[in-house]
C-alpha positions as CSV (number, residue, x, y, z in Angstrom):
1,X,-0.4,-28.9,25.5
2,X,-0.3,-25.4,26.2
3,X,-3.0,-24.7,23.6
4,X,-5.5,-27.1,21.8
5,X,-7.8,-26.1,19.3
6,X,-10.5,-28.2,19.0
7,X,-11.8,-27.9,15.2
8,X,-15.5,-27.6,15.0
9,X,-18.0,-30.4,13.0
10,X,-20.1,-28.6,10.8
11,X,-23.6,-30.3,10.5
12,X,-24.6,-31.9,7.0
13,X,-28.0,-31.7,6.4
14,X,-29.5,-33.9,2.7
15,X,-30.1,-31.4,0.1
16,X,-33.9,-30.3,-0.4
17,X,-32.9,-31.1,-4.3
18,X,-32.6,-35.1,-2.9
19,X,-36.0,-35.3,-1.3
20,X,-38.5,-34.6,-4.0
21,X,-38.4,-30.8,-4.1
22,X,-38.4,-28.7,-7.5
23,X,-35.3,-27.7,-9.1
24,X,-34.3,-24.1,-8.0
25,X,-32.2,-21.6,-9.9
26,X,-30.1,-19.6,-7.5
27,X,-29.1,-15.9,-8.3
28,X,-25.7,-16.9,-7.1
29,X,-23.3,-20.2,-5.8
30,X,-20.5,-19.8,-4.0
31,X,-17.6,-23.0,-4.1
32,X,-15.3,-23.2,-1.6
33,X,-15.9,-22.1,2.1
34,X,-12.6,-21.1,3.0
35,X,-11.7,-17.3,4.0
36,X,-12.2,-16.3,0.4
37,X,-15.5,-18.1,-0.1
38,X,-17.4,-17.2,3.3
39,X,-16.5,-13.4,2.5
40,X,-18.0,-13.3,-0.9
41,X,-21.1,-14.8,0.5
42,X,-21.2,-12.8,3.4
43,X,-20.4,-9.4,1.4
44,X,-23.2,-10.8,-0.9
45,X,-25.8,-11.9,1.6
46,X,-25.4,-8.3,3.7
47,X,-25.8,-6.3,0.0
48,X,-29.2,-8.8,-0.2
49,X,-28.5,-11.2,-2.8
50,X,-29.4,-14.9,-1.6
51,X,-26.3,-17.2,-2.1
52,X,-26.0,-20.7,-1.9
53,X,-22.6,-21.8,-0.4
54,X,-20.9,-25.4,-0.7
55,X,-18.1,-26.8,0.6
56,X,-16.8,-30.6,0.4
57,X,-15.6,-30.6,4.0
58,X,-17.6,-30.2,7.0
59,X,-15.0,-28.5,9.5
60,X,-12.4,-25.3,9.2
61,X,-8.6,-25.7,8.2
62,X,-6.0,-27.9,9.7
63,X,-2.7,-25.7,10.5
64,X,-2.2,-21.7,10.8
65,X,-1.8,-21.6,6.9
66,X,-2.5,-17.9,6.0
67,X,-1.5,-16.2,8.9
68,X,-1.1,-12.7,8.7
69,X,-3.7,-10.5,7.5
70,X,-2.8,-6.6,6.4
71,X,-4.6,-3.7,7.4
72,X,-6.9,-3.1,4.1
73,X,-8.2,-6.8,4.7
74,X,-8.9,-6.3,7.9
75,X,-11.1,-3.2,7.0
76,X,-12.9,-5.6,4.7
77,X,-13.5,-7.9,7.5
78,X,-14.6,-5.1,9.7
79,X,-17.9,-4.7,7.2
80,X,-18.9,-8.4,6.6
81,X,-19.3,-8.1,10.8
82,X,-15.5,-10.4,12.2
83,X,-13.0,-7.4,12.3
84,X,-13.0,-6.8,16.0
85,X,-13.6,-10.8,16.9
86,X,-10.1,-11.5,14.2
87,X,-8.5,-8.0,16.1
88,X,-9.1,-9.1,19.7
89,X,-7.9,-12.4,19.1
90,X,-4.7,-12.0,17.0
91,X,-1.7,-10.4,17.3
92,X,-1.3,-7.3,16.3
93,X,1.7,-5.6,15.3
94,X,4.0,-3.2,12.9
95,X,7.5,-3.6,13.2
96,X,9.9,-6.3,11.0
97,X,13.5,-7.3,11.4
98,X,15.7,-9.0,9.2
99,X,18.7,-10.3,10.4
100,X,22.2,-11.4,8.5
101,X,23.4,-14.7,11.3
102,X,22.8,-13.1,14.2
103,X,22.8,-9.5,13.6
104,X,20.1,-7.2,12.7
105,X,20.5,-5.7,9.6
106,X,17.2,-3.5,8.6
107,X,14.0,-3.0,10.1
108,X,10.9,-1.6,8.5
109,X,7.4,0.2,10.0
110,X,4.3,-1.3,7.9
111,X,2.0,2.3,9.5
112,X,4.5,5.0,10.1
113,X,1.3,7.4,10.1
114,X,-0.9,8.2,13.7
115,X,-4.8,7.7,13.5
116,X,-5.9,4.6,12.3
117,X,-8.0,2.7,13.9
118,X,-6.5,-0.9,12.6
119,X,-3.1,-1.9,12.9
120,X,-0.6,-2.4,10.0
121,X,-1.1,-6.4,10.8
122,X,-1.7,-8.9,12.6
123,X,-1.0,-12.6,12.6
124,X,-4.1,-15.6,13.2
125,X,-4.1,-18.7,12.3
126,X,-6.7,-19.4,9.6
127,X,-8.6,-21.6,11.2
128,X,-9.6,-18.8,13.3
129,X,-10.4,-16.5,10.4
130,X,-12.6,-19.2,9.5
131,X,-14.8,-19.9,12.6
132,X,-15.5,-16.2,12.9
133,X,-16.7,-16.4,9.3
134,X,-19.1,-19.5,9.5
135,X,-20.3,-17.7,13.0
136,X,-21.1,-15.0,10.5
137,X,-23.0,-17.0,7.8
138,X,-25.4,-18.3,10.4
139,X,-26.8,-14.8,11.5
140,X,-27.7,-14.3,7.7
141,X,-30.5,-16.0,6.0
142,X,-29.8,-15.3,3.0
143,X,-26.8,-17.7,3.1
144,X,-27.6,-21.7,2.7
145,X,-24.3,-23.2,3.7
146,X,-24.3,-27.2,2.8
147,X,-21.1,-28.7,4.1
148,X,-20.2,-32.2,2.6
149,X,-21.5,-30.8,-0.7
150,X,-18.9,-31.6,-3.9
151,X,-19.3,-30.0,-6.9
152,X,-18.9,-32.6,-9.4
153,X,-19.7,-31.6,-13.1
154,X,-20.2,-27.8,-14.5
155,X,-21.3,-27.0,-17.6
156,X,-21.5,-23.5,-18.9
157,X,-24.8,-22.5,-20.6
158,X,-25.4,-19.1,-22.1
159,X,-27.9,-17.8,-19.2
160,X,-26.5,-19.6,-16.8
161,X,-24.3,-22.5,-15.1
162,X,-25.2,-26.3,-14.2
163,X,-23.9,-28.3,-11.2
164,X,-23.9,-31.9,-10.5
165,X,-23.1,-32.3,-6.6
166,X,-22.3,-35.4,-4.7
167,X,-23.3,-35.8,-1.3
168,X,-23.2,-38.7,1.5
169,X,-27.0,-39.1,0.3
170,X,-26.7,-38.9,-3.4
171,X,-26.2,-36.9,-6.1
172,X,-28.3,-33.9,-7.6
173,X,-28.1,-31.1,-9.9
174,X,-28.3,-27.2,-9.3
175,X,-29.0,-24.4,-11.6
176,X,-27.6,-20.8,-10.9
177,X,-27.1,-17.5,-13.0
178,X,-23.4,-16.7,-11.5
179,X,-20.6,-19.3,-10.3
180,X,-18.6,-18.0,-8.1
181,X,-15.4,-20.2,-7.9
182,X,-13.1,-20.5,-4.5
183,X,-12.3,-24.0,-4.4
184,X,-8.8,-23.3,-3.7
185,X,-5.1,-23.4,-5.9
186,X,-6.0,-27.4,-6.7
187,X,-9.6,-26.2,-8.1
188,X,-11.5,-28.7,-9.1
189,X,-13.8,-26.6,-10.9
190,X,-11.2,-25.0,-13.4
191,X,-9.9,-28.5,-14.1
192,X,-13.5,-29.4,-15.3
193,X,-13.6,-26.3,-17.1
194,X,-10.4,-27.4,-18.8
195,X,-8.8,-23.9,-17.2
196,X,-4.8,-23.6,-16.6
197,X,-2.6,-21.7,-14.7
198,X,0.3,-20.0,-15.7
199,X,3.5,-19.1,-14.3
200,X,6.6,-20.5,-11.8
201,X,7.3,-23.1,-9.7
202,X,10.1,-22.1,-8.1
203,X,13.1,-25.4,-7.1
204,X,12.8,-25.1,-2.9
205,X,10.9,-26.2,-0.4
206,X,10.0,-24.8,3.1
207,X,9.0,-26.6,6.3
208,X,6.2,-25.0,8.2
209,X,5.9,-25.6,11.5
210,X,3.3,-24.2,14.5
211,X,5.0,-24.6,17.6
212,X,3.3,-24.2,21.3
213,X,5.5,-23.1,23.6
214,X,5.5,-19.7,25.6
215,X,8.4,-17.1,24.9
216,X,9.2,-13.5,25.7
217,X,9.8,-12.5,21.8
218,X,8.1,-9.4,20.8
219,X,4.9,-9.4,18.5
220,X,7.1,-8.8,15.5
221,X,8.3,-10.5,12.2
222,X,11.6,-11.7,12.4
223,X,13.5,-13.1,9.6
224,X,17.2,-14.6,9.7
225,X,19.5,-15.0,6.4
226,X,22.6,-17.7,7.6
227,X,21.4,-18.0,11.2
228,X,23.9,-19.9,13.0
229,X,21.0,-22.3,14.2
230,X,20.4,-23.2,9.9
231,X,23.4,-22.3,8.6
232,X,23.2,-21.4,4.6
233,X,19.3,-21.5,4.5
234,X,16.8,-18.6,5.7
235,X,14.2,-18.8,8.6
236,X,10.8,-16.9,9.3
237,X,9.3,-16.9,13.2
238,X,6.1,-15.2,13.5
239,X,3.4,-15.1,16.8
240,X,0.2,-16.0,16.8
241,X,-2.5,-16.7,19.1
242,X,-2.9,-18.5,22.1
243,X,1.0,-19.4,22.5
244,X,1.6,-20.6,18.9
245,X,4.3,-19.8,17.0
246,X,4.7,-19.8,13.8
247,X,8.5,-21.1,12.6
248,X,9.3,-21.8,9.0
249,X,12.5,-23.1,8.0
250,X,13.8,-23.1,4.3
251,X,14.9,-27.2,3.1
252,X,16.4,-26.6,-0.9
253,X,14.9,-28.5,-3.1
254,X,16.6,-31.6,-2.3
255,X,15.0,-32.5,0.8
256,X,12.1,-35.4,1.0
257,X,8.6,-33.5,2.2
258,X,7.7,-37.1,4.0
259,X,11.1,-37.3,5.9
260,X,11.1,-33.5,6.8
261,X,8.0,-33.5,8.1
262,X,8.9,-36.1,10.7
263,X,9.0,-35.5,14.2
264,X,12.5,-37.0,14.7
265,X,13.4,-34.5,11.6
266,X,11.6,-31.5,13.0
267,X,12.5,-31.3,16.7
268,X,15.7,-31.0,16.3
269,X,15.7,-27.8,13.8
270,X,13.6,-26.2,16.8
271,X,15.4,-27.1,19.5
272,X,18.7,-25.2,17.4
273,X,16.5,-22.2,17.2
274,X,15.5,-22.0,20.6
275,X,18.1,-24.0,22.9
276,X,17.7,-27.2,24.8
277,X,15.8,-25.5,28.0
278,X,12.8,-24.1,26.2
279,X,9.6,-26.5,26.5
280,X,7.3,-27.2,22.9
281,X,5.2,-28.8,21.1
282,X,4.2,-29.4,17.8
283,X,0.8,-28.2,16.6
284,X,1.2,-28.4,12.9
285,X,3.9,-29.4,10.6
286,X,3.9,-29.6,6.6
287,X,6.5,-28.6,3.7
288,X,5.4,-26.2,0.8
289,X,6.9,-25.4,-2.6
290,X,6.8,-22.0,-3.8
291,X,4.4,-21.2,-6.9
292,X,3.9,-17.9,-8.4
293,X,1.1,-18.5,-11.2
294,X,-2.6,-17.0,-12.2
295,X,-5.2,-18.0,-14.6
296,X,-5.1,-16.1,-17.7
297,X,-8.7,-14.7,-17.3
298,X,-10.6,-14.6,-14.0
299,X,-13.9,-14.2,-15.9
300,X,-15.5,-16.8,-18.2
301,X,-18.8,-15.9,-19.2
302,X,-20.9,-16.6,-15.8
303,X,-18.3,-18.3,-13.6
304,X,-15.8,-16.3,-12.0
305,X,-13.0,-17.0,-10.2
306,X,-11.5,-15.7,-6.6
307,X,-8.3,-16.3,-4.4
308,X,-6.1,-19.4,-4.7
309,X,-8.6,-21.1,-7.5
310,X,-7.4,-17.9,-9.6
311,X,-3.8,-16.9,-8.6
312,X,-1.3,-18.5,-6.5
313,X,1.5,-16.7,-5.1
314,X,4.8,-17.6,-2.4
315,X,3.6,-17.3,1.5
316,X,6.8,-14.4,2.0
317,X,4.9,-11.7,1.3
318,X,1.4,-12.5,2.9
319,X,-0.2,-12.1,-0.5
320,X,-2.7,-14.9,-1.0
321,X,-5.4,-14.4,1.4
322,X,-5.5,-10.9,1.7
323,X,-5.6,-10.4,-2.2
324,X,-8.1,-13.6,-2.3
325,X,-10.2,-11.1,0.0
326,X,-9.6,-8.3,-1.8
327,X,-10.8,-10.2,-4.8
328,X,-14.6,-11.1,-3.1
329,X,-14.5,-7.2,-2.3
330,X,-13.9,-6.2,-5.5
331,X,-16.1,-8.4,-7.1
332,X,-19.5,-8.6,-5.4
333,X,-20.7,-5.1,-5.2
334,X,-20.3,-5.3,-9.0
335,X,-22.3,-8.4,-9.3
336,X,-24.9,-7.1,-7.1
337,X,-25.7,-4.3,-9.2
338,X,-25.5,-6.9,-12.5
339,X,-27.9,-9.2,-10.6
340,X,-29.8,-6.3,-9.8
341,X,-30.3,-5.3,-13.3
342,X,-29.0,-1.8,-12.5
343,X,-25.5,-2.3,-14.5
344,X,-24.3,-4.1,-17.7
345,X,-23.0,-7.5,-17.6
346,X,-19.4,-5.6,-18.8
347,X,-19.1,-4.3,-15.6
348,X,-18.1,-7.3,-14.5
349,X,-15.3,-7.5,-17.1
350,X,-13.8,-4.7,-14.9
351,X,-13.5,-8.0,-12.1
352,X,-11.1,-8.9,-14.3
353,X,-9.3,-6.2,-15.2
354,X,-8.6,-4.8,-11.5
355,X,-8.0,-8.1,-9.7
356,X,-5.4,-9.4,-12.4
357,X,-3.8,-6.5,-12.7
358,X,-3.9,-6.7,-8.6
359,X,-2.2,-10.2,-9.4
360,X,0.5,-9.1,-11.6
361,X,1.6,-6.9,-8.8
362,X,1.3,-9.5,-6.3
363,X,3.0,-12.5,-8.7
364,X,5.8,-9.8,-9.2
365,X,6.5,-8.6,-5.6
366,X,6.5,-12.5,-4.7
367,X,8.9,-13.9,-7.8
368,X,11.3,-11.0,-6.9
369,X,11.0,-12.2,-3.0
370,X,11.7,-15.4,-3.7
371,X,14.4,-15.1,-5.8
372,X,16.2,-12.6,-3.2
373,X,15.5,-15.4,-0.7
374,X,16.4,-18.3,-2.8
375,X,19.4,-17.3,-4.6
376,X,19.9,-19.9,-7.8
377,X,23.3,-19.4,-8.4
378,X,26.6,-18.4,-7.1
379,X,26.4,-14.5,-8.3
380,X,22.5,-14.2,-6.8
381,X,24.2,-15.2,-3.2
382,X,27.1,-12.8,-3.8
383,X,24.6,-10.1,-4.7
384,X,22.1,-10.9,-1.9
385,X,25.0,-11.1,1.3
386,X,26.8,-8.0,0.2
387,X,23.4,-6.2,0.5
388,X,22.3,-7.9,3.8
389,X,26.2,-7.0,4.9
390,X,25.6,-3.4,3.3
391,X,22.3,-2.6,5.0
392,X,24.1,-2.9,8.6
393,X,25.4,1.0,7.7
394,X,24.2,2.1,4.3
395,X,20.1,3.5,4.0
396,X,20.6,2.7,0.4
397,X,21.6,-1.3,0.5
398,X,18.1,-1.5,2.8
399,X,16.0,-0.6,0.4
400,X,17.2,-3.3,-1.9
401,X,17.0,-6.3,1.0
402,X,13.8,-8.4,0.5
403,X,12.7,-10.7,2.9
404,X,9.0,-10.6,1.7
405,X,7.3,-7.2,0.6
406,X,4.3,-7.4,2.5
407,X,0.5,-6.8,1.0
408,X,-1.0,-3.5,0.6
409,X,-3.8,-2.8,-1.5
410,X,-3.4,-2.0,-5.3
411,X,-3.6,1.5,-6.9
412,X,-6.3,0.9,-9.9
413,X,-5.3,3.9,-11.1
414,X,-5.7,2.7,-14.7
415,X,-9.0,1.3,-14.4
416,X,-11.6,1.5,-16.8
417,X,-14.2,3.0,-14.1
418,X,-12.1,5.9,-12.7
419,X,-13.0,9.6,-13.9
420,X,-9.7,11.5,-14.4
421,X,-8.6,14.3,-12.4
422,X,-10.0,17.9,-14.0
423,X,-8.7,19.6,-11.3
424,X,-5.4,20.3,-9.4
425,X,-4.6,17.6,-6.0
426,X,-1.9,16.4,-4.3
427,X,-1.1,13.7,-2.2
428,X,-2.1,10.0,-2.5
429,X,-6.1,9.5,-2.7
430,X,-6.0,9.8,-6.6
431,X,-9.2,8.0,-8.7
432,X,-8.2,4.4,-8.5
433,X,-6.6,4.5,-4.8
434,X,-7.8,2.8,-2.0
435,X,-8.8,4.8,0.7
436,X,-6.7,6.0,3.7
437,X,-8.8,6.2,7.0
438,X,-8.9,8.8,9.2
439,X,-10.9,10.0,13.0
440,X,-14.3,11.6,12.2
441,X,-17.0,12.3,15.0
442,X,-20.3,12.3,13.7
443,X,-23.4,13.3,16.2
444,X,-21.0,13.8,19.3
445,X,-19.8,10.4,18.7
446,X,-16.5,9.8,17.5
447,X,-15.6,7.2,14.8
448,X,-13.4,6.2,11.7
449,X,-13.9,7.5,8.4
450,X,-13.6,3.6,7.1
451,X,-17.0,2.7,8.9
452,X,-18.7,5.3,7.6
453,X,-17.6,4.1,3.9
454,X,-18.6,1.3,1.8
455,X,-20.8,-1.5,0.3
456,X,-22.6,1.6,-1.5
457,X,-21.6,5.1,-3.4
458,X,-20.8,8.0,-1.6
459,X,-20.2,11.4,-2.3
460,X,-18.0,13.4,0.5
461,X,-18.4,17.1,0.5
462,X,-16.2,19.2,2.2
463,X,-18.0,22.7,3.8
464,X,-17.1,25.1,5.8
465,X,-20.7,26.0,7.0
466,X,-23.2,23.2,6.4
467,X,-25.8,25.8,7.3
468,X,-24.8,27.7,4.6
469,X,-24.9,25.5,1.5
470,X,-27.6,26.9,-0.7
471,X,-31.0,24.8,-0.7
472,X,-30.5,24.6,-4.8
473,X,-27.6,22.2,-4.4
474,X,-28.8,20.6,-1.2
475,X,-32.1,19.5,-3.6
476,X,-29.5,18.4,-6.4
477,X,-27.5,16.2,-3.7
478,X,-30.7,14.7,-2.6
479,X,-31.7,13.3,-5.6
480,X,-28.2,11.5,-6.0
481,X,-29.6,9.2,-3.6
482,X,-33.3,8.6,-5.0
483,X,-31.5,7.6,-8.7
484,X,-31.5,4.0,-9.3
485,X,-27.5,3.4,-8.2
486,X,-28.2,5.8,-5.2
487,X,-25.5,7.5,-4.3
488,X,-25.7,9.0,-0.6
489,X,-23.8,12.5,-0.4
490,X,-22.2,13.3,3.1
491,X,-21.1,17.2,4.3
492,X,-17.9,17.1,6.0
493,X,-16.9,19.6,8.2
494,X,-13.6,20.9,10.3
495,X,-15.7,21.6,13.1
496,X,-19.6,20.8,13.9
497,X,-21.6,23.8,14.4
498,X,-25.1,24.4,16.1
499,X,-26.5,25.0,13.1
500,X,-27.3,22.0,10.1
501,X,-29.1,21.4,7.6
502,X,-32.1,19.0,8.5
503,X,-32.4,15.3,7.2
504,X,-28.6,15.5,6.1
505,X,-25.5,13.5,7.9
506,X,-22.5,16.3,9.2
507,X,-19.3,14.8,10.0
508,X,-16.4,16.8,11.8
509,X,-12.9,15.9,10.4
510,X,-12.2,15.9,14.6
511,X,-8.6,15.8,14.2
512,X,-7.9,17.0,10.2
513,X,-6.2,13.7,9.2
514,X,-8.8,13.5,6.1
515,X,-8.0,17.0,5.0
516,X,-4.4,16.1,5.5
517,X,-4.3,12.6,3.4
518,X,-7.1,13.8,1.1
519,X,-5.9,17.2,0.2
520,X,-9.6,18.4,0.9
521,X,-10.4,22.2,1.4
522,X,-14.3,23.2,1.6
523,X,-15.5,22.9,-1.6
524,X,-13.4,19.6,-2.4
525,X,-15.9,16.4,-3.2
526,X,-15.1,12.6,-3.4
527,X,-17.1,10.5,-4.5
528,X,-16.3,6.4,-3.5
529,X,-16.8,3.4,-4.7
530,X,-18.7,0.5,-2.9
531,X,-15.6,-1.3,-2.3
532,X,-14.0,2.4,-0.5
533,X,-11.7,3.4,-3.3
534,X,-11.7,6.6,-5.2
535,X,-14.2,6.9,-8.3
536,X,-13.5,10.9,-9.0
537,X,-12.9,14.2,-6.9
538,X,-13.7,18.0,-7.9
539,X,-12.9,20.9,-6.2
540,X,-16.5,21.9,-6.2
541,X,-19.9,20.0,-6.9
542,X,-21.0,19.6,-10.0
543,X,-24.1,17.1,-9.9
544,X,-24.1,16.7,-13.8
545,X,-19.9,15.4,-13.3
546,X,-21.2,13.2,-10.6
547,X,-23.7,11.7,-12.9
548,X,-20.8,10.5,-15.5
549,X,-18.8,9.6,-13.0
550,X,-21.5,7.3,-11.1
551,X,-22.3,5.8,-15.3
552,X,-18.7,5.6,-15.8
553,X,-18.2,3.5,-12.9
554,X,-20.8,1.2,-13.2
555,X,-19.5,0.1,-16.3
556,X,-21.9,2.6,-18.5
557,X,-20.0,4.3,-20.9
């Protein structure tokens, strides 16, 4: 083999619960240790809530599965403590291609803008993701990971959840205010609660395949309509780490997963693709079938549910574990401050409102992939090769071709906890948006906006002279932070100047990108959410506005 990953044994250790000691009620429990599950207990161990963690395996995933991971997750990932280990060890990149048989027909940028510090994507198998995450769990205490732990029975009480979990040693019972669910699109847990799913199955199959070999293609997506090597079907060829490749061939609904997945079956197709001189070898094979489907609610009284176990969506697209991620983001810094008694259980109603609207987006930029890739009938083909066979010369035919609209975060700009704009701005950081990042040097040290940002409130104020901002509103900033949902105010500044106001972070906007993207002049304050999006912005402070804004979105009024 060119590569081997050798997938780790997680140790099982019996439950305290199974040798005599007192029934405990956990703040929180976490189902499902996959990418989705580790990050919301890692987001809420660091945030200080203890979390109990179970899984019903004892090792990471078999295959690449979700592969590529967009810029906004891997910001997440840089504050639960794995963004530079998943960064270092995939493969970045930013260009696509889409090609009609053999000739390129439109190419797309996913960061067309200088000066940020992650790249659009980058592509690592899961398995990976995972590993980097357990590695995580075990330098914080507050997370008590039990592999070979399987949820068995739930029952819903009014304060509370119940658990019956089976284990190689027995079964016991659990007790815990919150359930968080990530067990996964199968969920076990939404089936007990008698939960459905809603949406489309779509008639076609695909054959996934992670092939070892090494090859001089470029770290970019390519993706063939027609190719000559599978004529009339569609084919997707990503790189990964450590000499895998990641080749996914479309079947039609007709074909037999068990036969396809054969190697007699599956060499062949490769061997088209790459010619008869190029040495592989299978990793990983398996066939999916397209679903685009989400629970109707993601909230049901004290169990909520993340990722797959709430919304499924077609791999073109890379939607399911970054929005899964996005979901944990979303969701625990609310939670924490529920838990913490320092917000109304309706905040978390707001869970549910951002994340499925996030899905709707997400189930309709994947239904309208697949259906461009997967053409039903004979007018959908016509329709889709005259705009592949446009695009070679027209701008306009390229915007319609649709190989897989890749994830970017969601504008909330409807949500319930954004304050409306009072005052004149332009560009894209409007309430609801997340945030754009940008170089800052703070103490002689230079840095990214992004990791200055998040898992509490802040308020950004933009000064010309931090020296010169009156002691009055310097006193009225300062007490932002001693309320009980502190909110920590920041000065921001074009250029740092000897002079500055004592006890107070100054950053320099070293290079103006975040008066560029945030249409900041002195004067201008943000103030952000936990999760980095935009809460509310002024063209001045006003510590009274910041006030309603902070109770408005922590679900207050």
């Amino acid at each position: 083999m060119l590569s081997a990953y050798t997938h780790p044994k997680f140790d099982y250790s019996p439950p305290p619960e199974l040798q005599g000691g007192p029934l405990h009620r956990h703040p929180v429990i976490v189902v499902g240790a996959g990418p989705v599950g580790l990050a919301t207990a890692i987001d809420l161990a660091q945030q200080g809530t203890p979390v109990l963690l179970l899984d019903d395996d004892d090792s990471v995933s078999v295959g690449s599965r979700g592969i590529c991971y967009a810029k906004r997750t891997l910001e997440v990932l840089d504050r639960l403590g794995v963004g530079d280990r998943c960064v270092a060890k995939g493969v970045s990149w930013n260009v696509g291609r889409t090609f009609l048989r053999e000739a390129e027909v439109y190419n797309f940028q996913l960061l067309s803008q200088p000066d940020h510090q992650r790249p659009g994507m980058i592509n690592l198998q899961q398995y990976y993701l995972e590993e980097f995450l357990v590695a995580r769990v075990a330098e914080l205490p507050a997370i008590d990971l039990r592999w070979k732990n399987r949820v068995v029975a739930v029952q819903q009480k009014d304060d509370g959840v119940s658990l019956r979990v089976e284990t190689p040693d027995g079964v016991y019972a659990l007790e815990c205010d919150w359930l968080i669910v990530a067990d996964g699109a199968r969920s076990s847990i939404r089936g007990m609660l008698h939960l459905e799913v809603e949406g489309k199955v779509f008639m076609d199959r695909f054959l996934i395949t992670d092939v070892v070999m090494k090859a001089g293609f470029p770290a970019e997506r390519w993706f063939w309509f027609d190719p000559p090597f599978h004529p009339g079907q569609s084919v997707l060829l990503h790189r990964q780490a450590d000499n895998v490749w990641r080749i996914d061939f479309q079947l039609g609904w007709q074909a037999d997963p068990e036969e396809e997945k054969k190697p007699e079956k599956v060499i062949p197709r490769i061997r088209a693709m790459l010619g008869e001189d190029r040495p592989f070898e299978l990793e990983w094979v398996s066939v999916y079938t397209f679903q685009c489907r989400r629970m109707h609610d993601f909230r049901h009284r004290r169990v909520l549910f993340v990722g797959d176990a709430a919304h499924q969506v077609s791999p073109f697209g890379a939607r399911g574990a970054n929005s899964g991620i996005q979901d944990a983001d979303n969701l625990v810094w609310k939670l924490k401050l529920v838990v913490d008694g320092k917000a109304p259980d309706a905040l978390l109603d707001s869970y549910a409102e951002e994340r499925e609207f996030a899905a709707d987006e997400n189930l309709m930029n994947s239904t309208r992939s697949t259906d461009f890739i997967t053409p039903k009938s004979k007018a959908s083909l016509d329709f889709r090769n005259a705009v592949l066979t446009l695009a070679r010369k027209y701008p306009f035919a390229r915007t319609l071709v649709n190989s897989g609209r890749l994830s970017v975060p969601t504008l909330l700009s409807d949500s319930s906890l954004n304050t409306p704009d009072s005052d004149a701005f332009s560009g894209e950081m409007s309430p609801g948006s997340p945030m754009d990042d940008a170089p800052v040097r703070e103490a002689g040290r230079d840095g990214w906006l992004l990791d200055l940002v998040g898992n509490r409130f802040m308020l950004l104020c933009s000064v010309d002279d931090p020296a010169a901002v009156d002691a009055q509103t310097l006193a009225a900033l300062r007490e932002l932070a001693d309320g009980p949902v502190p909110v920590e105010a920041v000065l921001l500044v074009r250029s740092q100047g000897e002079q500055q106001p004592a006890g107070w972070r100054v950053v320099e906007d070293c290079r103006g990108r975040y008066a560029e993207r945030y249409d900041a002049r002195p004067g201008t304050v943000y103030l952000f959410r936990p999760d980095q999006h935009v809460s509310a912005r002024w063209r001045s402070v006003d510590v009274e506005a910041v006030r309603v804004a902070l109770a408005r979105a922590t679900g207050k009024n």
